[in-house]
C-alpha positions as CSV (number, residue, x, y, z in Angstrom):
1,X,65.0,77.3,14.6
2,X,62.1,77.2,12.3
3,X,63.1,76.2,9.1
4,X,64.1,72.6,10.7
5,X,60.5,72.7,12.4
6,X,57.6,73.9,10.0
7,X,54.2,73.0,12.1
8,X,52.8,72.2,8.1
9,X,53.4,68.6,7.8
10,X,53.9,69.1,3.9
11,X,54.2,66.4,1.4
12,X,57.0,64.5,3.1
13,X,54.1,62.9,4.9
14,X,51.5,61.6,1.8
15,X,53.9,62.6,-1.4
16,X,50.8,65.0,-2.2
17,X,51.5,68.4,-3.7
18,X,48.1,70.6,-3.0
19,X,48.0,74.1,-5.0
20,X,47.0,75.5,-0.7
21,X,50.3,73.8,0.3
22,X,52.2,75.9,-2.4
23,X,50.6,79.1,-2.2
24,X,51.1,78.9,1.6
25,X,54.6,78.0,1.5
26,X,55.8,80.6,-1.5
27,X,53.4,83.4,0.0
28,X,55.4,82.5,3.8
29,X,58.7,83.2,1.5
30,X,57.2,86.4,0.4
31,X,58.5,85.1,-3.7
32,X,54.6,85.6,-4.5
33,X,52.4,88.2,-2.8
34,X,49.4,88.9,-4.6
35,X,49.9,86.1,-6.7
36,X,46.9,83.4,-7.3
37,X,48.3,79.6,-8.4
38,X,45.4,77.7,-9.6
39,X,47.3,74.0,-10.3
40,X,50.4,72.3,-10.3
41,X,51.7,70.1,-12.5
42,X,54.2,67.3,-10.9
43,X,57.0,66.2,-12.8
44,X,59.6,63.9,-11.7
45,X,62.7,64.7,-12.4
46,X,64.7,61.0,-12.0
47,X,67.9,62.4,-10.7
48,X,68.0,62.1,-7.0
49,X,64.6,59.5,-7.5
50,X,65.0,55.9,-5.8
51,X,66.0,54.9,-2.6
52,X,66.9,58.1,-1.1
53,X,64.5,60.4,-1.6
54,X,62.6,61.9,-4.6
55,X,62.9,64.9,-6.8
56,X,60.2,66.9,-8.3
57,X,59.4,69.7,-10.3
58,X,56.5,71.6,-9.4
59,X,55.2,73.7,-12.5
60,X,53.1,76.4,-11.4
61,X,49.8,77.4,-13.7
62,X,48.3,81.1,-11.8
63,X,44.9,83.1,-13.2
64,X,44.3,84.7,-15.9
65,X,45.4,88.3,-15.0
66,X,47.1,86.9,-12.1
67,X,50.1,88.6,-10.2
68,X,52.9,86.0,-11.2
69,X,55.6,84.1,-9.2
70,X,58.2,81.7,-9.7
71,X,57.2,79.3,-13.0
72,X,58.4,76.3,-11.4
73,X,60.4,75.5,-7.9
74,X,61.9,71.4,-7.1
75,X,60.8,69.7,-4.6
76,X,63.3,67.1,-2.9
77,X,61.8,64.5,-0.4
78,X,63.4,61.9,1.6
79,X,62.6,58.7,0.7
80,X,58.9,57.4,2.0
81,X,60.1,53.5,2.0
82,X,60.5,52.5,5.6
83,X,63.4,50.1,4.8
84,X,65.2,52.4,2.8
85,X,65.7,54.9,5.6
86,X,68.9,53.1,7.5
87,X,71.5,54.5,4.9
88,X,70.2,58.3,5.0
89,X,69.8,58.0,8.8
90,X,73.5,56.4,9.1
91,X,74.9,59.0,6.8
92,X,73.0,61.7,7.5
93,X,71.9,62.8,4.1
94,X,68.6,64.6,5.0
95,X,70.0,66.2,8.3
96,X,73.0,67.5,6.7
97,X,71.3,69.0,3.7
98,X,68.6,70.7,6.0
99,X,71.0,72.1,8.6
100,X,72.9,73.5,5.6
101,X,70.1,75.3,4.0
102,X,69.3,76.8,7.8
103,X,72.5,77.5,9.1
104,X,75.1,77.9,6.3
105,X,73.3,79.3,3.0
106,X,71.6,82.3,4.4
107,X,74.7,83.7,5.3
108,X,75.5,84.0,1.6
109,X,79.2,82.8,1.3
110,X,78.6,80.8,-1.5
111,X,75.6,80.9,-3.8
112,X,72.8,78.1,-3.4
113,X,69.5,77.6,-5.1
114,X,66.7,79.8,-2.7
115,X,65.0,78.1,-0.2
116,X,61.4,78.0,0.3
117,X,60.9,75.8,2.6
118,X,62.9,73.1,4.9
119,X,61.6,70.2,6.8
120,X,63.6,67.5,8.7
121,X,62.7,65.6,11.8
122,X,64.8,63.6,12.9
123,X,63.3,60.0,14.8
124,X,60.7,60.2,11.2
125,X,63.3,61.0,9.2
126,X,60.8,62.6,7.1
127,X,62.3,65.8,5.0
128,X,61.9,68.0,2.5
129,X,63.1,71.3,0.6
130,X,61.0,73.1,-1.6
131,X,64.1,75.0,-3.7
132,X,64.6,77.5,-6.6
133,X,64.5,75.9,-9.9
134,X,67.7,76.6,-11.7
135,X,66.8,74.9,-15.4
136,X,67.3,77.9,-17.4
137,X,71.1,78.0,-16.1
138,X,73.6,76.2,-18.2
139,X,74.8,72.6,-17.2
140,X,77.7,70.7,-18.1
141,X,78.1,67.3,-19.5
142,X,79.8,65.0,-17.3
143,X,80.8,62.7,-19.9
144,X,82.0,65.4,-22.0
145,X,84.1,67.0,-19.0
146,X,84.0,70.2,-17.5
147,X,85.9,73.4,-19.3
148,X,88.4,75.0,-17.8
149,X,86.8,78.5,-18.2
150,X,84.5,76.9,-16.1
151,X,86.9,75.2,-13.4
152,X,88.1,78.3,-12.9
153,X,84.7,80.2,-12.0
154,X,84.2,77.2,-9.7
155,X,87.3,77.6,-7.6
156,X,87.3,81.2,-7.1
157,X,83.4,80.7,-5.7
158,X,85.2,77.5,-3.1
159,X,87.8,79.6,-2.3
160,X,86.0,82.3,-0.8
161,X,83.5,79.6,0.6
162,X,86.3,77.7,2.7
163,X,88.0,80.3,3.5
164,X,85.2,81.8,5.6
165,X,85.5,78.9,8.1
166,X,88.9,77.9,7.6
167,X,90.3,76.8,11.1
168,X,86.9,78.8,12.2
169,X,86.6,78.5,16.4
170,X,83.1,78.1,15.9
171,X,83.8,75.2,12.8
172,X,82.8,72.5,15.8
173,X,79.2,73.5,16.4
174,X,78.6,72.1,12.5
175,X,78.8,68.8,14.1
176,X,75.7,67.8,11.8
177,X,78.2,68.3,9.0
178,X,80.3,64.8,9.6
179,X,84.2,65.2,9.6
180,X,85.6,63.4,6.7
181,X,86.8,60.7,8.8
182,X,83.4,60.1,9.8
183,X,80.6,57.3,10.4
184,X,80.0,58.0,6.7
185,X,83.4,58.0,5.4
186,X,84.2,55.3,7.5
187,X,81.6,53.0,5.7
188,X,82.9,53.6,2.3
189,X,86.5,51.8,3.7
190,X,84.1,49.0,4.0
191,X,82.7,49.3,0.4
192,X,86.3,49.5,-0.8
193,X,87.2,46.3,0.5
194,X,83.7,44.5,-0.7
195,X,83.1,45.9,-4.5
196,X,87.7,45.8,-5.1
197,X,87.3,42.4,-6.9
198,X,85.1,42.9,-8.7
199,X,86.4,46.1,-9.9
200,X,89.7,44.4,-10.9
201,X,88.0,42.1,-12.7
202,X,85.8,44.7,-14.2
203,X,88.4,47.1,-15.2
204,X,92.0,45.5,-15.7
205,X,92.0,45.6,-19.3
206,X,91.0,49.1,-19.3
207,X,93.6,50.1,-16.8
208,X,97.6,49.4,-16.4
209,X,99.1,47.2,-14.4
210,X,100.6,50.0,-12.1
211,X,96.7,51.4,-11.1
212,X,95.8,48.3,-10.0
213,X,98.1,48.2,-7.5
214,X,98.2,51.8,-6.3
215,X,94.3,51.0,-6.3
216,X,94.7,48.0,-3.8
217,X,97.4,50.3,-1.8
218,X,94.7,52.6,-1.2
219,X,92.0,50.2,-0.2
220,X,94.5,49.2,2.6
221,X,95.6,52.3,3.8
222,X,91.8,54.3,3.2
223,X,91.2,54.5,6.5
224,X,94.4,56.3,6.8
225,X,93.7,58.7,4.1
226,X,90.5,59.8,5.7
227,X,92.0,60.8,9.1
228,X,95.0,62.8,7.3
229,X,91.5,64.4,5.2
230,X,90.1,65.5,8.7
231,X,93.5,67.3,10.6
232,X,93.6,70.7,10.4
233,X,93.6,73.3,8.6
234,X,89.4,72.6,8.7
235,X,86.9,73.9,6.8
236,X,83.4,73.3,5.6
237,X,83.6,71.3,2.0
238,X,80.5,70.6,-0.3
239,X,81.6,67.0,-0.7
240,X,80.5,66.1,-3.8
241,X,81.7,69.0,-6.4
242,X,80.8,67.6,-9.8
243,X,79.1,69.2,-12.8
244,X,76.0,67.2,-11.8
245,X,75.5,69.7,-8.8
246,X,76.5,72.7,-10.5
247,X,74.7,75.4,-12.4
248,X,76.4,77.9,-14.8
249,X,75.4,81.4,-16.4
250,X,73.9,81.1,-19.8
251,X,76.8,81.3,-22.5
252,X,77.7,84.8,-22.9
253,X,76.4,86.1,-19.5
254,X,78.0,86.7,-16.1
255,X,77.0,85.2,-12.7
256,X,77.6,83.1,-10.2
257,X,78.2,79.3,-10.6
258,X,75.4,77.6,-8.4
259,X,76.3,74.7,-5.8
260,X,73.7,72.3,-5.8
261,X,72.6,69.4,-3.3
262,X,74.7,69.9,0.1
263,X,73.6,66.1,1.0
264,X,77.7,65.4,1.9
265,X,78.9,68.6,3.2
266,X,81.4,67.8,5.7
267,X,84.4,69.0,7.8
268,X,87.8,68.9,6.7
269,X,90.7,69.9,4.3
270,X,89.2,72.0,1.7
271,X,91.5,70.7,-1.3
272,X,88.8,67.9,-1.1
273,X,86.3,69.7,-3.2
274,X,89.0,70.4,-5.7
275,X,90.0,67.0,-5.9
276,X,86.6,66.2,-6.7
277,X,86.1,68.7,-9.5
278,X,89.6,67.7,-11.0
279,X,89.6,64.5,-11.0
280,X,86.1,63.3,-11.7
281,X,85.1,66.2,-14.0
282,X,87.4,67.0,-16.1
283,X,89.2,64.7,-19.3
284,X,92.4,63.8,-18.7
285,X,93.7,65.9,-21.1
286,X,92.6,69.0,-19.6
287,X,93.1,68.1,-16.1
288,X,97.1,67.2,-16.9
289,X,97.2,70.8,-18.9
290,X,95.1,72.9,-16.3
291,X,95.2,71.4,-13.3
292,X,98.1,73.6,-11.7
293,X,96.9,76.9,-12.8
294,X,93.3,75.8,-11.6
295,X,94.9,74.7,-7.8
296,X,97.0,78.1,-8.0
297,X,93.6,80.0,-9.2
298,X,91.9,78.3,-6.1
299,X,94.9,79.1,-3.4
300,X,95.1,82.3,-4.6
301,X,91.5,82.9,-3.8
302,X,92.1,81.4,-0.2
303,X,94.7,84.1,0.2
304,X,92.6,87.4,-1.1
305,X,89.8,85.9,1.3
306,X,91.9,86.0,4.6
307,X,93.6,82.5,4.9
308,X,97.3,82.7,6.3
309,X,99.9,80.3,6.5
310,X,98.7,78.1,3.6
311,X,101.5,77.6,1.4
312,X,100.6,76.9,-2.2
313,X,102.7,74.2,-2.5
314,X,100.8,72.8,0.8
315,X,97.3,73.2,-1.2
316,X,98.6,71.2,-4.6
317,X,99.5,68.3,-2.2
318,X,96.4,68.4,-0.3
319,X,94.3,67.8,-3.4
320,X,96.8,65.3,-3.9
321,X,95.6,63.6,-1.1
322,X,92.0,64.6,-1.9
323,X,92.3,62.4,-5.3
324,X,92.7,59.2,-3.1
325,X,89.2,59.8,-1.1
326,X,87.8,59.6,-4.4
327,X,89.3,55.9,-5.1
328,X,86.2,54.5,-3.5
329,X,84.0,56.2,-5.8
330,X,85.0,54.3,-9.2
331,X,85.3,51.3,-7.2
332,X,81.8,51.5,-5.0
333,X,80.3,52.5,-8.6
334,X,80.8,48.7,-9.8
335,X,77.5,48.0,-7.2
336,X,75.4,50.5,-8.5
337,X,72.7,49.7,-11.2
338,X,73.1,52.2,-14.2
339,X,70.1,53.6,-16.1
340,X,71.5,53.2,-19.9
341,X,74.4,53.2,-21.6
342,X,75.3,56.5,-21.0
343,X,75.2,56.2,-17.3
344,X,77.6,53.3,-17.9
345,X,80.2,55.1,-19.9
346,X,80.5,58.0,-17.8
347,X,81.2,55.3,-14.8
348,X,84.1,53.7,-16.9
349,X,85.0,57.4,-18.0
350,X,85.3,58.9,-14.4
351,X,87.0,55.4,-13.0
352,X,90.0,56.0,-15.7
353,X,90.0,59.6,-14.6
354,X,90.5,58.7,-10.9
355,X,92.8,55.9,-11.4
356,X,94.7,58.4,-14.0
357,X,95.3,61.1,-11.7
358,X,96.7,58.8,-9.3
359,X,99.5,57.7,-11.9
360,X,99.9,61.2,-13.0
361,X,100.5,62.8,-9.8
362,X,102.8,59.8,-7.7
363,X,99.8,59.6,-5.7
364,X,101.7,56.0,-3.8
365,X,104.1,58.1,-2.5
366,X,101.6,60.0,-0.4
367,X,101.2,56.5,1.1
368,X,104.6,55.2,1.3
């Protein structure tokens, strides 16, 4: 399988980007025949920077009268800090995202940045993808929450996705894709329970009474949620559907909404994504006045792909259920060091989300 064995050791190794290394790997992906690059210009990018890995754009400079390619591709690399490999390798971040890009995305049910090139070995855990760079399509602000023009476009594009695995006999050999009751999963039940105090103590004036304690009825009973996440029906899921990962067509133009870093795609019910989207993206205004016609607009889409037997009132209680994985998300994001003040208002902004959804929708009598 060579795009999980690439003899070039690539930059993965030293963190060095050589104008050879890029011609070579862009001319291999036939993007830039005839063309001539004569530097690159490294910029880091900060997203996706840190303890995991790194993220890089590579701007491209060719000769004067040069044959052109691509402006500018990103460059994502595992991290090169030997004690910052145990997370990754437990949750199988860089295997997951590689296997995707080889085994999944060519096959062009849902529409991914372009691959150039795709390194992962496993005992190393060194990685890399040299990717399409998608910053002249439209993003979202998070902390302004995701339209619902725009919700829609998404879950027509997951619809069609899932449903081209759904209950798929061949769904099992993805076994690099954990099942949401997995290793990984498993370990944020443990996160739960560690950063839940000092949520409550972090959050209880900005939230009710009665989300505090659906909050703690969910940190008891998460392990729960996660194996009724994994039954059948399966599919693939992205795992982390969220305007951060997502790429739009310029306003006023048509196209495909672009899914972005495939770090947590996983196994199981495919509501999961759309809880995700729903109840982290959008305000809670719009998700209480869309949030029907978006779960109809995503079943529907199921249906005109092939799924049977899925009853539409089956799918709105599945991202029902979906809503309570992502519990762990507001609470685990007490832990994490935020960047500025923004950073720290969209973590209070998508906590209230969550825990809002929960109240909205009766989520405690999915666990009664």
């Amino acid at each position: 399988m060579l795009p999980l064995a690439v003899l070039d050791p690539g930059p993965e190794v030293t963190g060095e980007v050589t104008v050879d290394w890029v011609k070579h790997v862009l001319r291999r992906a036939g993007v830039m025949p005839g063309s001539d690059i004569v530097s690159v210009e490294k910029e880091s990018l900060g997203a996706g920077a840190g303890s995991w890995g790194e993220l890089w754009r590579l701007r491209l400079h060719y000769g004067a009268g040069a044959a052109r390619g691509p402006a500018s591709v990103v460059l994502k690399l595992g991290t090169r800090v030997p004690a910052n490999l145990a997370l990754p390798r437990l949750l199988g971040l860089y295997e997951r995202e590689s296997r995707f890009y080889a085994e999944v995305a060519p096959q062009g049910t849902i529409r991914t940045p372009a691959c150039y090139w795709n390194r992962y070995e496993a005992t190393s855990q060194r990685c890399g993808l040299l990717l399409e760079d998608l910053s002249h399509l439209r993003a979202v602000d998070e902390l302004e929450g995701l339209g619902v023009e725009d919700a829609l476009a998404i879950v027509d594009q997951l619809g069609r996705f899932h449903a081209a695995r759904w209950q798929h006999p061949q769904l099992d050999r993805f076994d690099w894709a954990q099942a949401l009751n997995g290793p990984a999963n498993s370990l944020a039940a443990g996160f739960y329970r560690e950063y839940w105090p000092q949520f409550v103590a972090g959050y209880q004036d900005e939230l009710p009474p009665s989300a505090i304690k659906l909050g703690a009825l969910v940190r008891d009973r998460f392990p729960e949620v996660l194996d009724r996440l994994a039954e059948p029906p399966a599919t693939l899921v992205h795992g982390d559907v969220r305007p951060n990962n997502l790429f739009f067509p310029p306003a006023g133009e048509s196209g495909d909404v672009v899914f972005a870093d495939w770090q947590l795609v996983g196994r199981g019910r495919a509501a999961f994504d759309v809880a995700s989207l729903l109840s982290r993206a959008m305000t809670v205004e719009d998700r209480r006045r869309y949030e029907a016609a978006i779960v109809r607009r995503w079943h529907q889409s199921l249906v005109s792909a092939g799924v049977p037997d899925y009853r539409a009132e089956t799918a709105f209680d599945d991202y029902r259920l979906g809503i309570l994985f992502f519990y762990v998300f507001a609470v685990r994001g007490v832990g994490v060091e935020r960047a500025n003040e923004r950073a720290v208002a969209f973590a209070h902004a998508e906590a209230k989300r969550i825990f809002t959804a929960g109240l909205d929708l009766d989520l405690g009598l999915l666990l009664a």
